[in-house]
N, C-alpha and C positions, 0 to 999 in steps of 0.2 A: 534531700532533694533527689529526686530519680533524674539519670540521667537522661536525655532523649537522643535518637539516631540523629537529630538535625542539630545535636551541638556545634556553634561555632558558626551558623549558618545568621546573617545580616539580616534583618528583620525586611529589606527589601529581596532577600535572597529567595527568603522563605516564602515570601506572596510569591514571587514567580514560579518558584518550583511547584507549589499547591495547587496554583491556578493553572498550570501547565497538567498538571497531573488531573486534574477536576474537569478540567475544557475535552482532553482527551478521552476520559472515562464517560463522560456523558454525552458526547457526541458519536463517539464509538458505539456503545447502545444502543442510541438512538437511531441510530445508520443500520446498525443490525437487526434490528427488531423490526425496521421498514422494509428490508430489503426479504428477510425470513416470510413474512406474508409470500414469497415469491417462492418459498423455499429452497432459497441459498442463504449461505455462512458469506460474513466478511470473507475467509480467507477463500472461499469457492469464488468470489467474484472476485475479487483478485487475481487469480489465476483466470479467470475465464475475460478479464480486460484487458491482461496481458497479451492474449492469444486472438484476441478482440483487433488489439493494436500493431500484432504482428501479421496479420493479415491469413490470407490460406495457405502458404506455405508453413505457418505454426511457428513454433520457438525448441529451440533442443528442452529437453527435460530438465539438464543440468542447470541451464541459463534461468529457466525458470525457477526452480529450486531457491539458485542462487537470488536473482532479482525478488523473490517472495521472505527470503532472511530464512529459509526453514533447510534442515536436516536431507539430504536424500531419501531415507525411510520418512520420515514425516509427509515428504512431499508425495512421495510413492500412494501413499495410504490415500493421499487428498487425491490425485490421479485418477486413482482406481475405484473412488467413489464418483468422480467426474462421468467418466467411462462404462461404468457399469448403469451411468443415470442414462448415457445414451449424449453428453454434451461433448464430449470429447472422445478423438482418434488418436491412438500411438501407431505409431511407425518408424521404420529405418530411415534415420536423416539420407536425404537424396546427394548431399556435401560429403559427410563422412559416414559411411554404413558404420562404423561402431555404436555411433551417436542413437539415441530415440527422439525421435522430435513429438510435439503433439500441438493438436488443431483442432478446432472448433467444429462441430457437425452442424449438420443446416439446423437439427435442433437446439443446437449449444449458439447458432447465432441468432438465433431468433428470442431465446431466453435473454441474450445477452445485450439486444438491442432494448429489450423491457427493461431491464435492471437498469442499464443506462441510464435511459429517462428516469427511472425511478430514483437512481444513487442521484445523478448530478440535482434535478428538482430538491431531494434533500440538501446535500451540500449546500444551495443555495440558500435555501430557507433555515439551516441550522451554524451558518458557517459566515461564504460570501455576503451576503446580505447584511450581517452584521458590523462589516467593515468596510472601512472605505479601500480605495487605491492604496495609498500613502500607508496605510497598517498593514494590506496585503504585501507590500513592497517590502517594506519589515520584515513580516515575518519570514517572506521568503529571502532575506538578507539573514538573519537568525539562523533560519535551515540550513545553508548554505554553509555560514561558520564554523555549524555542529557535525559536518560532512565529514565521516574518518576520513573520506578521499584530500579532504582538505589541508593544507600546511599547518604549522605549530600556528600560524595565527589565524587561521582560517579562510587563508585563499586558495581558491579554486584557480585554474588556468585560466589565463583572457581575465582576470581579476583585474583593475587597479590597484595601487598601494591601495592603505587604508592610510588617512591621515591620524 
């Protein structure tokens, strides 16, 4: 008998890990391949909702970087493809001159107000729509516990005990 990576794993462990893994992969996709017609990347509109979210004064590069889970050169790369599209500015943060901050150009918000409508309409239609309140509340209870920020049992600040 061949061994498998998921030895040891609860026959109800294994549906959630797969399902978790299969929900993600095909909504991921799916997200991407709507949003490419626009042509941007998941990880382009990510950055460009951040920057979306921070308003005209931008976000440092770092903070970005950091909030997107990626590499400093990794993030560099994605910048400077931003940048060279004409969506996005760098400059000296006006808080600390070491800093670079970076921001949306009128063309990067005008793209980004598209994408918008376009991401969330999806989310809804591949996502929201297929759950109720009560599963949203879950999940987002779920997310929360799997937080590194979070304690060995998975509270967050402002948390309740859990019983």
């Amino acid at each position: 008998m061949l061994a498998m990576a998921t030895d040891g794993l609860q026959d109800l462990e294994q549906e959630a890990w797969r399902g978790f893994l299969y929900a993600h992969d095909r909504i991921w996709r799916e997200l991407e391949s709507r949003l490419a017609t626009m042509n941007v990347s998941m990880a382009e509109y990510s950055v460009l909702a951040l920057l979306g979210e921070a308003g005209p004064e931008g976000m440092r590069m770092s903070e970005l970087a950091r909030r997107r889970l990626m590499t400093t050169g990794g993030f560099t790369r994605l910048a400077d493809r931003l940048e060279r599209r004409g969506l996005i500015e760098r400059r000296r943060s006006r808080v600390d001159g070491r800093s670079v901050d970076a921001a949306l150009t009128d063309e990067g918000r005008a793209l980004m107000r598209r994408a918008w409508r376009q991401h969330h309409g999806d989310l809804r239609e591949l996502f929201f729509d297929r759950l109720d309140d009560d599963r949203l509340r879950c999940l987002a209870d779920v997310w929360a516990r799997l937080d590194p920020e979070a304690g060995p049992a998975g509270d967050l600040p402002g948390d309740l005990p859990r019983a």
